[in-house]
C-alpha positions in Angstrom: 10.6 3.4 11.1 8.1 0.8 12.8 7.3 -2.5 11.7 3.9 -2.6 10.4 1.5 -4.3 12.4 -2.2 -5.6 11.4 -5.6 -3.6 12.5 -8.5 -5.3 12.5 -10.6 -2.2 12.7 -8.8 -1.3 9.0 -9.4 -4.1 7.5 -12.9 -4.2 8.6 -12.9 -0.7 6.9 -11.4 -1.8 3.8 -13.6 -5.1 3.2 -16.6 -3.2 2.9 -15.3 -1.0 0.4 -14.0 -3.6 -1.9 -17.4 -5.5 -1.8 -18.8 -2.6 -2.8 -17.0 -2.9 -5.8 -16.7 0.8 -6.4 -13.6 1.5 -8.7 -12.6 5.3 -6.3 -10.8 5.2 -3.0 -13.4 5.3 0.0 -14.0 8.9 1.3 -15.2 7.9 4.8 -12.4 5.8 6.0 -10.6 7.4 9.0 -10.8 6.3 12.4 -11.1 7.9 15.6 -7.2 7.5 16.4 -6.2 9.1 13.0 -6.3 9.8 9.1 -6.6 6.6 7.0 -4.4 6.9 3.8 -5.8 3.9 1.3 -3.8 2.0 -1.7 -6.9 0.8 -3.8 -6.3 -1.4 -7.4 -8.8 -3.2 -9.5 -8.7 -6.4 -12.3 -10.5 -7.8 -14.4 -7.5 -10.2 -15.1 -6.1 -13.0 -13.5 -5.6 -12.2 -9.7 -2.4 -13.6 -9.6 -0.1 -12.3 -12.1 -2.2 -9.3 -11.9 -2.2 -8.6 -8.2 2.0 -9.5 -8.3 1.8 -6.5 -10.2 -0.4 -4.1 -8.5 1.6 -4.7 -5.7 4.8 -4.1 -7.7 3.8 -1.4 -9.1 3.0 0.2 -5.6 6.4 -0.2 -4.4 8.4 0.9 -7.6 6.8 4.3 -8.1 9.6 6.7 -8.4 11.7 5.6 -6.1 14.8 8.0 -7.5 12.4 10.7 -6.4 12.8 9.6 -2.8 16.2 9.6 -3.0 16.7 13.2 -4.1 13.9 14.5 -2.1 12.6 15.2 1.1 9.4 16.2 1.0 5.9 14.2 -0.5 3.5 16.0 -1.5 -0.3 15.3 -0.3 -1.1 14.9 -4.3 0.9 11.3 -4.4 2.5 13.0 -7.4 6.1 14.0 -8.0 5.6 17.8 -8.7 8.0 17.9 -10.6 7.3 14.7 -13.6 3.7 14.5 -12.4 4.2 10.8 -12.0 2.1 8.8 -9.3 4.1 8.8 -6.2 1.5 8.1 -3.6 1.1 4.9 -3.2 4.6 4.0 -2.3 4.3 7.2 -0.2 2.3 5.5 1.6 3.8 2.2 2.5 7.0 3.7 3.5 5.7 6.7 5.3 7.3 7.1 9.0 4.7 7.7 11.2 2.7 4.9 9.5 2.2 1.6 12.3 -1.0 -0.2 11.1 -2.7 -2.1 7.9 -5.7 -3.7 7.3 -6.4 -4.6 4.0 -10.0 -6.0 2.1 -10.1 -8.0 -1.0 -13.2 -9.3 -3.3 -14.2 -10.5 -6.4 -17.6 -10.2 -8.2 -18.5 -11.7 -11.7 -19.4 -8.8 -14.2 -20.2 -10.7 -18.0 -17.6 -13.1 -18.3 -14.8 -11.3 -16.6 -14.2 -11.0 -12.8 -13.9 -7.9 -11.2 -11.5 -7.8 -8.5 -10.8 -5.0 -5.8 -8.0 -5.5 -3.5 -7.8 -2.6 -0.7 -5.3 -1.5 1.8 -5.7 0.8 4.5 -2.6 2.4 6.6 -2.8 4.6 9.6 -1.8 7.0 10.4 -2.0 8.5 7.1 0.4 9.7 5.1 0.4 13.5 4.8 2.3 16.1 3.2 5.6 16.9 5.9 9.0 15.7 6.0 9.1 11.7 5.5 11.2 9.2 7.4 13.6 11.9 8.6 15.5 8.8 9.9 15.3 7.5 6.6 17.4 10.8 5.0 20.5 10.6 7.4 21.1 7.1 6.8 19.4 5.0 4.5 19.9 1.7 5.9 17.1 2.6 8.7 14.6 2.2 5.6 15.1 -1.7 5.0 13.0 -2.4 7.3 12.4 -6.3 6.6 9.9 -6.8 9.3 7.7 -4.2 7.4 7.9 -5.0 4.5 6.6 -8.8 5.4 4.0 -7.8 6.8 2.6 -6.4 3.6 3.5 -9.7 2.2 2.1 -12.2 4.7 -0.8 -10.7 6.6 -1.9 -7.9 4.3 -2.6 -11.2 1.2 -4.0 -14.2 2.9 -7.6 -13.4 2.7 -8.6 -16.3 1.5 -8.1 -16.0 -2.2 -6.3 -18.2 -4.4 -3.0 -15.7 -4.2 0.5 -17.3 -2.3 2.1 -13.9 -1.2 4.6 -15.8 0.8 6.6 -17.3 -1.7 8.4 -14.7 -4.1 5.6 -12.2 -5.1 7.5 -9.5 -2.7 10.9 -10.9 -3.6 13.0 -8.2 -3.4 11.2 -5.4 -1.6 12.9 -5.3 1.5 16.3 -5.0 0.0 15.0 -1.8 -2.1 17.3 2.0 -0.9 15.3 4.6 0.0 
């Protein structure tokens, strides 16, 4: 599985999205070199405890799902529960070498709005996953990967401090 390594031209791509503010996942997002799979989230809360979350939340999805199958389905559900699987799909798929990520914040009333984008190429689609990953699960701790999620993909600016704790824990998860 490679490390993960930022693309500008993605996260050019997803920083328009999120200042459009739109609350869908951008239609028009692949690239000339290949598909674009997209983790998209939305606040209205505070963008740290929130955002911990979201991110959370991406990498916990049904995780004993992983470990009993091998196959994802193109739905980012588990066929089988129905539960969202695709986002994690996503961030651990095989073939996947490149993230850009956007992030923006607009006042709506007295709430702000926030949108927090990620784009990964080449896309996750429906196949086998990490076939590495299934003969020997110790090839899916891949630490490098997992940090850059936490230290490029977050440091747009914003008031968030990925690199202290709000991925703790990650890169020791079994696949």
């Amino acid at each position: 599985m490679p490390d993960l390594q930022w693309d500008s031209e993605l996260a050019a791509i997803a920083q328009r999205w999120a200042n459009q503010c739109k609350e869908n996942h951008d239609q028009c997002r692949n690239v000339k070199r290949f598909q674009v799979g997209q983790n998209a989230a939305w606040t209205w809360g505070s963008p740290l405890d929130w955002t911990k979350g979201a991110m959370q939340g991406w990498f916990q999805e049904e995780l004993p799902y992983f470990r009993q199958n091998d196959l994802v389905f193109r739905s980012g559900r588990d066929p089988g529960s129905g539960k969202q699987i695709g986002h994690l799909t996503q961030i651990i798929w095989a073939d996947t070498k490149y993230i850009g990520c956007g992030y923006s914040a607009s006042p709506e009333g007295s709430w702000v709005k926030r949108s927090y984008i990620c784009n990964y190429g080449p896309a996750a689609i429906a196949q086998r996953w990490a076939d590495q990953c299934k003969e020997d699960h110790d090839q899916c701790r891949n630490v490098k990967r997992f940090q850059v999620g936490q230290n490029a993909a977050w440091t747009w600016g914003s008031p968030l401090d990925w690199t202290k704790g709000a991925l703790q824990g990650w890169p020791s998860a079994t696949f």
